[in-house]
C-alpha positions as CSV (number, residue, x, y, z in Angstrom):
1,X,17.7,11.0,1.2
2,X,16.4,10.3,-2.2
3,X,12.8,12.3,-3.0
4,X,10.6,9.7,-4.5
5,X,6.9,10.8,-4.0
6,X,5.2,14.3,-3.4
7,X,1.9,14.8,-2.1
8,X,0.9,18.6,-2.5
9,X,-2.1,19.9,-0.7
10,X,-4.3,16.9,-2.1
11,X,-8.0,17.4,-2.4
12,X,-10.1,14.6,-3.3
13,X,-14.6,15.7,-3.2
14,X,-17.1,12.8,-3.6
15,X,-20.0,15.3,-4.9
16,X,-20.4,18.0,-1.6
17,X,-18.8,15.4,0.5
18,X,-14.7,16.6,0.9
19,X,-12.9,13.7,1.8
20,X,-9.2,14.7,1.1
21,X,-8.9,18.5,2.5
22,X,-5.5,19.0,2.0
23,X,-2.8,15.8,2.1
24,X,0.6,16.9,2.5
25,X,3.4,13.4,2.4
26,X,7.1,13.3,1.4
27,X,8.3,10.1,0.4
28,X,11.8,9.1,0.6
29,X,13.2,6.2,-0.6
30,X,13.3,2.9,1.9
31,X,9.9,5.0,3.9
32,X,7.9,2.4,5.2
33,X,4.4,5.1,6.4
34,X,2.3,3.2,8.2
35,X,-1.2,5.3,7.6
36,X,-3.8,4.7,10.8
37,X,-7.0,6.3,11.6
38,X,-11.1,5.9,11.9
39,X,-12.6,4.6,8.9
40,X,-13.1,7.3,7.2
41,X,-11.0,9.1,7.6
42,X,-9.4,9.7,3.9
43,X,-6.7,6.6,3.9
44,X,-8.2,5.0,1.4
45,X,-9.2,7.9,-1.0
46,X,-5.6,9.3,-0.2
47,X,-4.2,5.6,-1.6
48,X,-6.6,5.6,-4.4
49,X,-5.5,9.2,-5.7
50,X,-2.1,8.1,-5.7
51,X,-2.8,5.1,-8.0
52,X,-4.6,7.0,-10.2
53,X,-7.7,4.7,-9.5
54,X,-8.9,7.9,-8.2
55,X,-9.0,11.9,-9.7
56,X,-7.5,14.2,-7.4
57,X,-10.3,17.2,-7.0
58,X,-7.0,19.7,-6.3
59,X,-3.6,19.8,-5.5
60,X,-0.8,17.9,-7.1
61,X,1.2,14.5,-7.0
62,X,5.5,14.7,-7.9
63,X,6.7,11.7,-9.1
64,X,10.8,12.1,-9.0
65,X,9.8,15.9,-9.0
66,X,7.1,15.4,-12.1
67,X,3.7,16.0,-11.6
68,X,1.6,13.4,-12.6
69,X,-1.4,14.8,-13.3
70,X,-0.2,16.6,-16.4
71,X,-2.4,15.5,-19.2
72,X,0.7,13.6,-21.4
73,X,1.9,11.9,-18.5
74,X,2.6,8.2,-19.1
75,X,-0.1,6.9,-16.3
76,X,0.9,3.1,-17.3
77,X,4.4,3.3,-16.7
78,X,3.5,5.0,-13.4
79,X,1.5,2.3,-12.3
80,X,3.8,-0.3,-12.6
81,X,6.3,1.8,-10.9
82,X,3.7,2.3,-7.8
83,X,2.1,-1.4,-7.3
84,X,-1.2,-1.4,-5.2
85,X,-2.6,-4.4,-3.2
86,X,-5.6,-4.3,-2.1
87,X,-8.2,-5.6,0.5
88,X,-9.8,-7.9,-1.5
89,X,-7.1,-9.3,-3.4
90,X,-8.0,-8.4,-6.6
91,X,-6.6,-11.8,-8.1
92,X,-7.9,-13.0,-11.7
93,X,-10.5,-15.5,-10.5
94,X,-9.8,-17.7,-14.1
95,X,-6.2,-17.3,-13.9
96,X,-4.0,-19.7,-11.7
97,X,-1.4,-18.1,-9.5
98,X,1.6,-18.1,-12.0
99,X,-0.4,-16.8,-14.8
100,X,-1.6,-14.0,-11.8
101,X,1.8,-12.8,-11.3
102,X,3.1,-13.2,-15.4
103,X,-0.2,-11.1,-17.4
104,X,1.1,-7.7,-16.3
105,X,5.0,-8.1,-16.7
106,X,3.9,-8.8,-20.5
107,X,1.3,-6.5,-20.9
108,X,2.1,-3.6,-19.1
109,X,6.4,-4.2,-19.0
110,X,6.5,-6.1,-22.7
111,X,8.3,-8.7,-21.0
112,X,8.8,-12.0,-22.8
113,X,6.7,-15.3,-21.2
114,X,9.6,-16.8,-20.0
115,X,11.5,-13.8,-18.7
116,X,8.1,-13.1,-17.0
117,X,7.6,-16.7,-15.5
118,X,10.9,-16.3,-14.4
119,X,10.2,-13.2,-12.3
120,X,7.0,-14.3,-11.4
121,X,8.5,-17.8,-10.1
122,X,11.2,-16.1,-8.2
123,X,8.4,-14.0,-6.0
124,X,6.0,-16.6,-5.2
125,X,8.9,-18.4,-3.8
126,X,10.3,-15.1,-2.0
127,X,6.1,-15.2,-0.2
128,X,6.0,-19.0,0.3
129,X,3.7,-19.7,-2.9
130,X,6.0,-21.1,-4.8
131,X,4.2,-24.3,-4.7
132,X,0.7,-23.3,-5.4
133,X,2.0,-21.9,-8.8
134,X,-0.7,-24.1,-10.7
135,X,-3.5,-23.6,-8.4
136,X,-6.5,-21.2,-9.2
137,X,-7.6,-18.4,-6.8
138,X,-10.7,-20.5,-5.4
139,X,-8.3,-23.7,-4.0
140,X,-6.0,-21.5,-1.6
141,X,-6.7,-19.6,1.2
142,X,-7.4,-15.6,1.9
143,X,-3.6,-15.3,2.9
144,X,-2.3,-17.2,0.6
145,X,-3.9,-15.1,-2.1
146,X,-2.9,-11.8,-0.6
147,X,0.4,-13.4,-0.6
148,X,0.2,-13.6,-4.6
149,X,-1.4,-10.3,-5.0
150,X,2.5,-9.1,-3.3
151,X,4.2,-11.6,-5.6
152,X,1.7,-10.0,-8.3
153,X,2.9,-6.0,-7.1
154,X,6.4,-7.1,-6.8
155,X,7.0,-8.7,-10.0
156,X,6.8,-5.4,-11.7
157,X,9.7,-4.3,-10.1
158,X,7.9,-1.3,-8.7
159,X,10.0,1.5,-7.2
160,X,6.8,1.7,-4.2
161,X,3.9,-0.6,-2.8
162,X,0.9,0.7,-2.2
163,X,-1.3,-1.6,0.8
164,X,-4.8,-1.2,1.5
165,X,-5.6,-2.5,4.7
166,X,-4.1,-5.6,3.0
167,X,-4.9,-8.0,6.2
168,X,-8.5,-6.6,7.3
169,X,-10.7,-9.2,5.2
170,X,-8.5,-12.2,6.5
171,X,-9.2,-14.6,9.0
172,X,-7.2,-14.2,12.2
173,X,-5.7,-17.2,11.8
174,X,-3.7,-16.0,8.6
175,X,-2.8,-12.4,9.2
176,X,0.2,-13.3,10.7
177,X,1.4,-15.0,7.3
178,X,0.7,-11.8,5.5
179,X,2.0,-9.1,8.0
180,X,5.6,-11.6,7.8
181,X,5.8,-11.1,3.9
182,X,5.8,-7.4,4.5
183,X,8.0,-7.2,7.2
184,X,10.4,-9.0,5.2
185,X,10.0,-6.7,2.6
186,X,10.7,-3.7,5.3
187,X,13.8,-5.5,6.2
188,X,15.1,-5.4,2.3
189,X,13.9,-1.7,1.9
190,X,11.5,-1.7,0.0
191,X,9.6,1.7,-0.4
192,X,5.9,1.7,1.0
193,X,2.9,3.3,2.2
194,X,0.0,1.0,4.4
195,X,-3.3,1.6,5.4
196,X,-4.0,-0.5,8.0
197,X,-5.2,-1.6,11.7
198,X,-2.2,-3.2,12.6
199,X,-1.0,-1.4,15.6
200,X,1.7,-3.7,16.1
201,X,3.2,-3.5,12.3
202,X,2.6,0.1,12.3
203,X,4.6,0.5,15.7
204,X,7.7,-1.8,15.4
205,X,7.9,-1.9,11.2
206,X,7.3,1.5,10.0
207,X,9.3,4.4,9.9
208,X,7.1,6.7,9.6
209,X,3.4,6.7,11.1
210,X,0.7,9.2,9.7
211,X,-2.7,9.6,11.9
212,X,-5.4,11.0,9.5
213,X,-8.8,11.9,10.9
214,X,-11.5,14.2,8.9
215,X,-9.3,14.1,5.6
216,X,-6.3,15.7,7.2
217,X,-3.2,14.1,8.0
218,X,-3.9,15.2,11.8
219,X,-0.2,14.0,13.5
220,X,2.6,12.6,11.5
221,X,6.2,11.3,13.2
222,X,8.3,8.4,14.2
223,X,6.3,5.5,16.0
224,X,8.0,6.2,19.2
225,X,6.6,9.9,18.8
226,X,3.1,8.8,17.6
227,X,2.6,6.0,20.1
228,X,4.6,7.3,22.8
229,X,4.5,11.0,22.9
230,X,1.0,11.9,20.5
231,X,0.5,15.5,20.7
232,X,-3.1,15.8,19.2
233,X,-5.8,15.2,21.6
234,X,-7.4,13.6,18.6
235,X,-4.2,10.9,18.3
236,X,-4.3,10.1,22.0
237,X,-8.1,9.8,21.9
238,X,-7.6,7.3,18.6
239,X,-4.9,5.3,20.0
240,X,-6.2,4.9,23.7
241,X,-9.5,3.2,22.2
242,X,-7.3,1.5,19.9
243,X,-4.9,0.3,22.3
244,X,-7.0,0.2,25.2
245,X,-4.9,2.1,27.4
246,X,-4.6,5.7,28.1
247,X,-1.7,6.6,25.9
């Protein structure tokens, strides 16, 4: 299996306040790590160090085996290669959807407008948005925007996507639309790491699941051995008041 991200005994302090103690995660390539746990537990922080969005406090980050955190490291390149979407959507309120998906393929990639409208056309259809290409943010709905923000992420071509909890400020009504985009994307392989509440996704799509509580990575394993078989009385205690059942 091909090696694509490192996490090495990741710190991350707020001040006095430790919220990463020490993160350990392999990434191979085709992973799909569901991350669950209490709020704050870390998941967030732990997503936001690998963007960059946030400064590790110690410990290091391997890219293909190259830290990251070296000062001459090309950070911009890296981000395009690691896409993020995020909670809130993050869409450019005065941009419409097409022009959402085609500002970072030129800025960050260099890529030509119509090479980039191109790409950006050929995701929006692959999330159902096809359609809304000339609509602004404000005229469609919360799922239909996280859908863009994935057309956005994917349109970069990144080698891993990064979710944040990507369906918790939805209406219940349109997580389903957004959890279906990223179990198609699970079917195709694609590479990723999500935060989320989503039992279900995290039991039946990922292939790995990681329980985090207190800033560790508390139990890590298959689904069948996190859901099934937890050995930490903290997962069991997490999942039975998750699950309502006595797991």
């Amino acid at each position: 299996m091909e090696g694509i991200l490192q996490l090495n005994h990741l710190k991350k302090n707020f001040g006095d306040v430790e919220v990463l103690k020490d993160i350990n995660m392999d990434v191979y390539k085709n992973d799909v790590i569901s991350v669950i746990g209490s709020s704050g537990s870390g998941k967030s922080t732990m997503l936001r160090c690998i963007n960059l969005l946030e400064e590790p406090t110690d410990g290091d980050i391997l890219f293909h085996g190259n830290s990251i955190l070296t000062k001459n490291y090309d950070e911009k390149e890296y981000r395009a290669k690691v896409g993020m979407v995020f909670q809130q959507f993050n869409l450019f309120k005065n941009l419409n959807v097409l022009e959402n998906c085609v500002v970072g393929q030129m800025k960050v990639l260099g890529r030509s407008r119509g090479a980039a409208e191109e790409n950006a056309k050929l995701y929006l259809n692959k999330v159902g948005m096809g359609t809304f290409a000339k609509a602004m943010p404000s005229q469609i709905s919360g799922g239909q925007q996280q859908r863009v923000a994935i057309a956005r992420a994917l349109s970069m071509d990144p080698e891993i996507l990064l979710f944040d909890e990507p369906t918790s400020a939805l209406d219940p009504e349109m997580v389903g639309e957004v959890l279906k985009v990223m179990e198609d994307l699970a079917r195709e392989n694609m590479t990723m790491i999500v935060v989320t509440h989503e039992m279900d996704f995290a039991r039946d799509v990922s292939t790995k699941v990681c329980f985090m509580d207190n800033g560790y990575i508390e139990e890590e394993g298959s689904p069948e051995d996190i859901f099934m078989h937890p050995k930490s009385d903290r997962t069991k205690d997490f999942l039975s008041r998750f699950l309502g059942n006595d797991n």
